[in-house]
VEXDORO-863703 format. One record per residue (C-alpha): residue number from 1; x, z, y. Coordinates in Angstrom, 2 decimals. Example, Ala and Ser with C-alpha at 12.3 -4.5 7.8 and 13.67 -1.06 7.14 Angstrom:
BEGIN
@resi: 1 | c1: 12.30 | c3: 7.80 | c2: -4.50 $
@resi: 2 | c1: 13.67 | c3: 7.14 | c2: -1.06 $
This chain:
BEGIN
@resi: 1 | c1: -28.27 | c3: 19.58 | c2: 27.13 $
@resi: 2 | c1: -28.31 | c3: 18.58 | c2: 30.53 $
@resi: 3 | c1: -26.53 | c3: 15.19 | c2: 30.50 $
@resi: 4 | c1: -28.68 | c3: 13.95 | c2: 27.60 $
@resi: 5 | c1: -31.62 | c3: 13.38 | c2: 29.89 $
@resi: 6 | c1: -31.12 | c3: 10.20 | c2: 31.32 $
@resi: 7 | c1: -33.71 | c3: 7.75 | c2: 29.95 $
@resi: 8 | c1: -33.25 | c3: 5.71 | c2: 26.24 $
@resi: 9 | c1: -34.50 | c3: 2.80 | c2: 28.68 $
@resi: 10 | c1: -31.26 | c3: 2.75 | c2: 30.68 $
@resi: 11 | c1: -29.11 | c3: 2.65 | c2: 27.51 $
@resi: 12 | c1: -31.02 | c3: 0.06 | c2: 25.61 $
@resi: 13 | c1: -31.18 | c3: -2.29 | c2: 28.73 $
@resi: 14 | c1: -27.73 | c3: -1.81 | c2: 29.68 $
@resi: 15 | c1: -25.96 | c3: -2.49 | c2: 26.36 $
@resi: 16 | c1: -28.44 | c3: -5.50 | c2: 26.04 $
@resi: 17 | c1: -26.18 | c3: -7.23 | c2: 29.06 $
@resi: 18 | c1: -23.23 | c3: -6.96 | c2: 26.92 $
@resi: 19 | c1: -24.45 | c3: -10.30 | c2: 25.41 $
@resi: 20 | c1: -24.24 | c3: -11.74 | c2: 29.45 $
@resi: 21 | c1: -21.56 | c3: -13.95 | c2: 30.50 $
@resi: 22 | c1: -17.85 | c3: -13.65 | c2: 31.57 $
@resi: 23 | c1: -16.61 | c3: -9.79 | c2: 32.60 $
@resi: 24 | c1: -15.33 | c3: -9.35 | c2: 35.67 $
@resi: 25 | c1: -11.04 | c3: -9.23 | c2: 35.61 $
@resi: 26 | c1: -10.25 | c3: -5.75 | c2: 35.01 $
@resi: 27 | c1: -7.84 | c3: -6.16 | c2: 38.35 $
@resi: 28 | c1: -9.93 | c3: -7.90 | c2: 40.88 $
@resi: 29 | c1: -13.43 | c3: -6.57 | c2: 40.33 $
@resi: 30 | c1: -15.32 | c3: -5.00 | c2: 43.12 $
@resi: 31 | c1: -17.71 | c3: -2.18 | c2: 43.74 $
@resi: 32 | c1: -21.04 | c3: -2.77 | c2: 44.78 $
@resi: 33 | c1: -21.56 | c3: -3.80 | c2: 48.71 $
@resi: 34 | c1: -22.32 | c3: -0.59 | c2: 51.21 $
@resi: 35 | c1: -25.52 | c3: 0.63 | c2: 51.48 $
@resi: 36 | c1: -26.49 | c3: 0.46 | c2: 47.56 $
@resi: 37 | c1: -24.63 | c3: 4.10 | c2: 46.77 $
@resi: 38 | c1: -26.90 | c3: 5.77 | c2: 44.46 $
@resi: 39 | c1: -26.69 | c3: 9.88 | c2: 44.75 $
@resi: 40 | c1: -25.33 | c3: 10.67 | c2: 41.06 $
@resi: 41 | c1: -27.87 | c3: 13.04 | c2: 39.45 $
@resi: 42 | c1: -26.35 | c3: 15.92 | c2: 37.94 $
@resi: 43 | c1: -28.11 | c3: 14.40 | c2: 34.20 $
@resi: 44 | c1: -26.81 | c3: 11.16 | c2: 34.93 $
@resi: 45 | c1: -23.55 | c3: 8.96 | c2: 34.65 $
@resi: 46 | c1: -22.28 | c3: 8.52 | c2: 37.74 $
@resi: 47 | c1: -23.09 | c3: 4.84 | c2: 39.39 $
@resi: 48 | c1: -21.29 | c3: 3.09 | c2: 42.33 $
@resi: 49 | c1: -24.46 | c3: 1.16 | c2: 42.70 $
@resi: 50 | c1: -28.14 | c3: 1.55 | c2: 41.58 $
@resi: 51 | c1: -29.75 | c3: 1.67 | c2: 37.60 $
@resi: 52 | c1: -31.07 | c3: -1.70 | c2: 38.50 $
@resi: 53 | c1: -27.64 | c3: -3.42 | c2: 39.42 $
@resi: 54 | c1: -26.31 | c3: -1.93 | c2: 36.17 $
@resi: 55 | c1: -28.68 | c3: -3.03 | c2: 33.97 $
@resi: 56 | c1: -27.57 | c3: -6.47 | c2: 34.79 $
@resi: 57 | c1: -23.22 | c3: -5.72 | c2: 34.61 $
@resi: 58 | c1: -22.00 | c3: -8.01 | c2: 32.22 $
@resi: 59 | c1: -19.89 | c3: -4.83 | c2: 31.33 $
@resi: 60 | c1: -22.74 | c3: -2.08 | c2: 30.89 $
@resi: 61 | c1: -23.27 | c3: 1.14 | c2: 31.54 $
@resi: 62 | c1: -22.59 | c3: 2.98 | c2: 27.74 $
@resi: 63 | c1: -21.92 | c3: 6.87 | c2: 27.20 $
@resi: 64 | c1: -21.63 | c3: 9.18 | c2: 24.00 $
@resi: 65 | c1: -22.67 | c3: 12.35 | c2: 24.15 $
@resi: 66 | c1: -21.35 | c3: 15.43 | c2: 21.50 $
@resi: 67 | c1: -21.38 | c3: 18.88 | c2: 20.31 $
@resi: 68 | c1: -18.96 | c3: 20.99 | c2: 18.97 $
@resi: 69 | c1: -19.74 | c3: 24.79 | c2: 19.02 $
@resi: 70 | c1: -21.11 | c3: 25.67 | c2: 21.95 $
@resi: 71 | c1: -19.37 | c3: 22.54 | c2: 23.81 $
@resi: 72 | c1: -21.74 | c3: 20.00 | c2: 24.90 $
@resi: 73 | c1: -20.16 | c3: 16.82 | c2: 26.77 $
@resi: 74 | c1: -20.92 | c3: 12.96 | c2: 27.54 $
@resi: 75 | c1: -18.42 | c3: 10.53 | c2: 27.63 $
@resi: 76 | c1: -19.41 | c3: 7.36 | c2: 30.79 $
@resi: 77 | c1: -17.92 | c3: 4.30 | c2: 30.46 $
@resi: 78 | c1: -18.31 | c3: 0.71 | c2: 31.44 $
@resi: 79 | c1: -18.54 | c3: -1.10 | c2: 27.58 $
@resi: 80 | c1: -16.47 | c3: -4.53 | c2: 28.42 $
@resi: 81 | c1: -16.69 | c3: -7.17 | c2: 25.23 $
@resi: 82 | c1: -13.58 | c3: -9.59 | c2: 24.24 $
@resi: 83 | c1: -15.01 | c3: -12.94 | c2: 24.40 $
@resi: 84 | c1: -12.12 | c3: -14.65 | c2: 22.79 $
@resi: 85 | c1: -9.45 | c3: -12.83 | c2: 25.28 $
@resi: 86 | c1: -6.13 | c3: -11.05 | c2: 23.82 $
@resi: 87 | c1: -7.41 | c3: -7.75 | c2: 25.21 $
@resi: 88 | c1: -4.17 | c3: -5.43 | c2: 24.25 $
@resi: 89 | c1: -1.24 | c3: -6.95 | c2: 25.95 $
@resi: 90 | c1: -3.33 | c3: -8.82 | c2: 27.87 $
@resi: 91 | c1: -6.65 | c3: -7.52 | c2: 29.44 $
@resi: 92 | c1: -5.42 | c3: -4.30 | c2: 28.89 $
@resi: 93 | c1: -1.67 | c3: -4.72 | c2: 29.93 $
@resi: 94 | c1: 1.19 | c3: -2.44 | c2: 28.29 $
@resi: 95 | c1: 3.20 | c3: -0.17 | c2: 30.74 $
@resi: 96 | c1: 0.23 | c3: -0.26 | c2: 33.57 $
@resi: 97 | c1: -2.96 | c3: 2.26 | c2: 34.35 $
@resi: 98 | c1: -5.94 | c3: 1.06 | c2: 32.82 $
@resi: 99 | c1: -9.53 | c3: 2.64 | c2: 33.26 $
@resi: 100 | c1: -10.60 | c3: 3.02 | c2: 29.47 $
@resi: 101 | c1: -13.43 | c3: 0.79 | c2: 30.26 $
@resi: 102 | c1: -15.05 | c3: -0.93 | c2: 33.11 $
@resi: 103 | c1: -16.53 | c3: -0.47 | c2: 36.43 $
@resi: 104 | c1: -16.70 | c3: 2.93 | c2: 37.45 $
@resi: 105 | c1: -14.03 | c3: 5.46 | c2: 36.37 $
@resi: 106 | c1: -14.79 | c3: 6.79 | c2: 33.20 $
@resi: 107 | c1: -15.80 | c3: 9.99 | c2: 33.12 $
@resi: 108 | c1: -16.29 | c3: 13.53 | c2: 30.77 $
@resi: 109 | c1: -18.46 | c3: 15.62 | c2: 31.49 $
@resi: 110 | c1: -18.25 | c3: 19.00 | c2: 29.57 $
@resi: 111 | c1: -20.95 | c3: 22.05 | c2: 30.00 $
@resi: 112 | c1: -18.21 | c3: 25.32 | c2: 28.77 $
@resi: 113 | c1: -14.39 | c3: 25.50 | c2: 29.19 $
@resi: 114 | c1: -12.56 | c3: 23.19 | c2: 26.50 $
@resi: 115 | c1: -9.26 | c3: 21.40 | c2: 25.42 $
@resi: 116 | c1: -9.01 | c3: 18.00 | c2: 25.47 $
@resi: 117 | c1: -6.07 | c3: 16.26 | c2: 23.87 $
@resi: 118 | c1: -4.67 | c3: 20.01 | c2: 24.41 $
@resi: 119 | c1: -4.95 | c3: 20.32 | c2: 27.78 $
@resi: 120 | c1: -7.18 | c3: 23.48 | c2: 29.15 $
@resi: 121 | c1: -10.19 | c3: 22.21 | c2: 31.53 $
@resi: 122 | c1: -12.84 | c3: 24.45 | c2: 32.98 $
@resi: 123 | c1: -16.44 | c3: 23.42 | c2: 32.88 $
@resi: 124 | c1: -16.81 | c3: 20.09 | c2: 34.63 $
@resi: 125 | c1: -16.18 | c3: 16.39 | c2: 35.41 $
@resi: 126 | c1: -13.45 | c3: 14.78 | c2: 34.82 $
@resi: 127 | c1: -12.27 | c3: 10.73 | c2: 34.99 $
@resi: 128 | c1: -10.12 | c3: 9.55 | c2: 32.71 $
@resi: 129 | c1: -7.24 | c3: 7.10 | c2: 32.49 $
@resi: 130 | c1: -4.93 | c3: 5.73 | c2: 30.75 $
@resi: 131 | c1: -1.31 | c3: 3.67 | c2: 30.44 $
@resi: 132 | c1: -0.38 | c3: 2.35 | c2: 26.98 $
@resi: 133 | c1: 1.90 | c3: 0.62 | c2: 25.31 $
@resi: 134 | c1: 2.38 | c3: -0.76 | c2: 21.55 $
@resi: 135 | c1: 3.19 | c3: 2.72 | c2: 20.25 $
@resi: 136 | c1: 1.80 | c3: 5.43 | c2: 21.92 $
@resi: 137 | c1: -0.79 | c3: 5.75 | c2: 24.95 $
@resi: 138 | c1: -0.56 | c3: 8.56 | c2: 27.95 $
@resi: 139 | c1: -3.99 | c3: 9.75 | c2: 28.96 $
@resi: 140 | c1: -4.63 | c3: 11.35 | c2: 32.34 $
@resi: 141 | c1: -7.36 | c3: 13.55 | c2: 33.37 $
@resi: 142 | c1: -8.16 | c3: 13.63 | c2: 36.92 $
@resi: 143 | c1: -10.75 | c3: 16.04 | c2: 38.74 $
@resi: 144 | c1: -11.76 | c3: 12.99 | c2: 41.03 $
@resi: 145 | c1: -14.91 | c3: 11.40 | c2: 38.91 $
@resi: 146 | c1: -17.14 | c3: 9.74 | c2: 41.76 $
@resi: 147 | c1: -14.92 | c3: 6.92 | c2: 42.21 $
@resi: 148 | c1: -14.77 | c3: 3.43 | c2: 41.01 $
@resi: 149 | c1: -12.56 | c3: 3.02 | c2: 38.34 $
@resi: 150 | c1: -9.89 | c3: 0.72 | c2: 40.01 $
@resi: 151 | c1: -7.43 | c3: 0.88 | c2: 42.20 $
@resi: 152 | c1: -5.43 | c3: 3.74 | c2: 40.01 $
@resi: 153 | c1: -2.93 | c3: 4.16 | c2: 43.20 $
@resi: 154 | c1: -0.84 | c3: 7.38 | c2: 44.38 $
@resi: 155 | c1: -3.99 | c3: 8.54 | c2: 45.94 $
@resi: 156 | c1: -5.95 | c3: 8.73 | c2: 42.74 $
@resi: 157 | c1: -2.93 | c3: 10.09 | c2: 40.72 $
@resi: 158 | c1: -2.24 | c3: 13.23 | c2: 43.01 $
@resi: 159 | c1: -5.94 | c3: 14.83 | c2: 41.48 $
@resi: 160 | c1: -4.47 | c3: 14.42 | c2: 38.34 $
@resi: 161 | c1: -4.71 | c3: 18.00 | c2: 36.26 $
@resi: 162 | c1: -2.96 | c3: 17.72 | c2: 33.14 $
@resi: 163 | c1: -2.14 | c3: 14.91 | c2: 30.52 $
@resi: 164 | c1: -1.25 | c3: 14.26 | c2: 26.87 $
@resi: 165 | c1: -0.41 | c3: 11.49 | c2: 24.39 $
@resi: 166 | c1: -2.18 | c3: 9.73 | c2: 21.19 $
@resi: 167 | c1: -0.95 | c3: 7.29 | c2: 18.82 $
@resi: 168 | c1: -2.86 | c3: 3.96 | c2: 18.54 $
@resi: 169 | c1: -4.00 | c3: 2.89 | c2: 14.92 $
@resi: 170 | c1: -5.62 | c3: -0.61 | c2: 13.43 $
@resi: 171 | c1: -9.10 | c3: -0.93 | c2: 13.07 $
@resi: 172 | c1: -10.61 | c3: -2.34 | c2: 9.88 $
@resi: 173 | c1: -11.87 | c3: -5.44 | c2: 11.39 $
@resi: 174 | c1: -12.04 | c3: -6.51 | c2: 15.07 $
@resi: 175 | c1: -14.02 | c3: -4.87 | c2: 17.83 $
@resi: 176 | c1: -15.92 | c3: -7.03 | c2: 19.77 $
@resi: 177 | c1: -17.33 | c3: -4.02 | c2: 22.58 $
@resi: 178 | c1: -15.34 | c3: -1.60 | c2: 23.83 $
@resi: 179 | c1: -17.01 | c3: 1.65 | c2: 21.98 $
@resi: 180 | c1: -16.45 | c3: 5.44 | c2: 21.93 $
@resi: 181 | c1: -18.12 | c3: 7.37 | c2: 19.26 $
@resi: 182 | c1: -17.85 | c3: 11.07 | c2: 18.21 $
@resi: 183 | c1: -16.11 | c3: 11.86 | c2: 15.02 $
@resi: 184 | c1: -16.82 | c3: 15.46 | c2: 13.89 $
@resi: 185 | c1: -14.17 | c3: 17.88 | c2: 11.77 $
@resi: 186 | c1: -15.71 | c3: 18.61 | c2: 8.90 $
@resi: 187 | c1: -15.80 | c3: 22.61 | c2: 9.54 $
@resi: 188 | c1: -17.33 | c3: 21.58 | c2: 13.07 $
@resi: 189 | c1: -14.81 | c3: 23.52 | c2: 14.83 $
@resi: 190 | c1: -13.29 | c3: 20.26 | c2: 17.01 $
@resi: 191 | c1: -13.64 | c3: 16.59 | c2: 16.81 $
@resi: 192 | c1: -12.22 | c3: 13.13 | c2: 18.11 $
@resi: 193 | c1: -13.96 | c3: 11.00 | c2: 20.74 $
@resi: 194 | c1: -12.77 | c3: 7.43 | c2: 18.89 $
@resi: 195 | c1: -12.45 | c3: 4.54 | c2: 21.20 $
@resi: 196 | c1: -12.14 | c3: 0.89 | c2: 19.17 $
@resi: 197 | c1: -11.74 | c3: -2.32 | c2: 20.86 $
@resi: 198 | c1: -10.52 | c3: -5.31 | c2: 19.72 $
@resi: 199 | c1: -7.76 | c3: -4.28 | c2: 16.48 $
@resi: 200 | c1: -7.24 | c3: -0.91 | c2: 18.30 $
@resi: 201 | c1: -8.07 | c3: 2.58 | c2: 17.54 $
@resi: 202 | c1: -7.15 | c3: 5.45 | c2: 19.58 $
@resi: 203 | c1: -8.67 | c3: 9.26 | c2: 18.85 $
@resi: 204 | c1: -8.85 | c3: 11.64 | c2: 22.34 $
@resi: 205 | c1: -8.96 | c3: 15.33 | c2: 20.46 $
@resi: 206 | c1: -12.00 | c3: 17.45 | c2: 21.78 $
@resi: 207 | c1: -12.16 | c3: 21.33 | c2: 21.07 $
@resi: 208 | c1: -14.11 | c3: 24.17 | c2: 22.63 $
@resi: 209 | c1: -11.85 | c3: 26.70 | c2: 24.22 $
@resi: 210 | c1: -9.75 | c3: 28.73 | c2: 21.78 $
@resi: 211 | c1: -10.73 | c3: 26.44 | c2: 18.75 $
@resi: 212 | c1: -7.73 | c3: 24.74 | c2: 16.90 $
@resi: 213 | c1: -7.61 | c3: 21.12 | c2: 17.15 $
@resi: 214 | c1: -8.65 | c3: 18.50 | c2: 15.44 $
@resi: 215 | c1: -5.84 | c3: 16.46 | c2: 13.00 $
């Protein structure tokens, strides 16, 4: 699998900075000056700035990779962490764009032709966003993945390729990190990609092409 062979190093160091101090506001962060633009390798989450910068984000670099058939994909995202903030409502407001993370967009990257929440994609990259509210969340896909993750404006939104909605649940117990893990069907035919922070669950429904989807 292609995307799986950026080094353990980069992970382990990155979610290490998660302990770090205050995130950046999720509307008036910045990219990293000119001049540190790191060429995105084809194996690699994509990075405004350089492995080293990243390492050091108190909202790290994080991504989940999964297989389902013959799909292979990795999820990128910026892994922001609480710290005694309301996050939905708040951090995250209701009725507004948010990135699903930090940072850069985040981004799916997907090796065969698939459906994601239902929508048909092609083999590729793709950023996603979305805009929620207390009882149900929009999600976006948008063939514009190079990019960092804010300013969601007209100019982003006119790459967008399809779109589909998902029902927020309550976690267990509360979610420090932002996280996305993989959560398999249990005939292997589809899956969810699971994203918890905070008391919030949300499932984004991942299926090769052709494949029912998951429930």
């Amino acid at each position: 699998m292609p995307y799986r062979t950026m080094h353990a190093a980069l992970v382990l160091a990155t979610m290490a900075a998660a302990c770090g101090g205050e995130p950046p506001s999720q509307e008036t962060d910045t990219p990293p000056a000119a001049g540190t633009t790191a060429a995105p390798a084809a194996s690699a989450c994509y990075l405004t700035g350089t492995l080293d910068e990243a390492r050091t984000r108190p909202s790290p670099l994080a991504e989940t990779t999964f297989t389902v058939g013959d799909l292979e994909g990795t999820l990128c995202y910026g892994a922001p962490s609480a710290r005694g903030r309301q996050i939905m409502g708040g951090v995250v407001p209701f009725g507004e764009p948010w990135r699903l993370g930090a940072n850069e967009a985040t981004a799916i990257h997907l090796d065969g032709m698939a459906m994601l929440g239902g929508v048909h994609l092609q083999p590729g990259s793709y950023s996603l966003y979305v805009i929620p509210t207390e009882s149900e969340w929009t999600f976006f896909i948008n063939s514009t993945f190079q990019r960092w993750g804010i300013p969601i404006d007209d100019a982003v939104r006119a790459t967008e390729v399809g779109s589909f909605t998902a029902t927020p649940e309550p976690t267990e117990a509360p979610v420090e990190t932002l996280t996305f893990t993989w959560a398999p069907a249990d005939d292997g035919s589809a899956g969810d990609l699971v994203m918890e922070w905070e008391n919030t669950r949300v499932r984004i429904p991942v299926a090769p092409m052709g494949a029912p989807m998951g429930g």
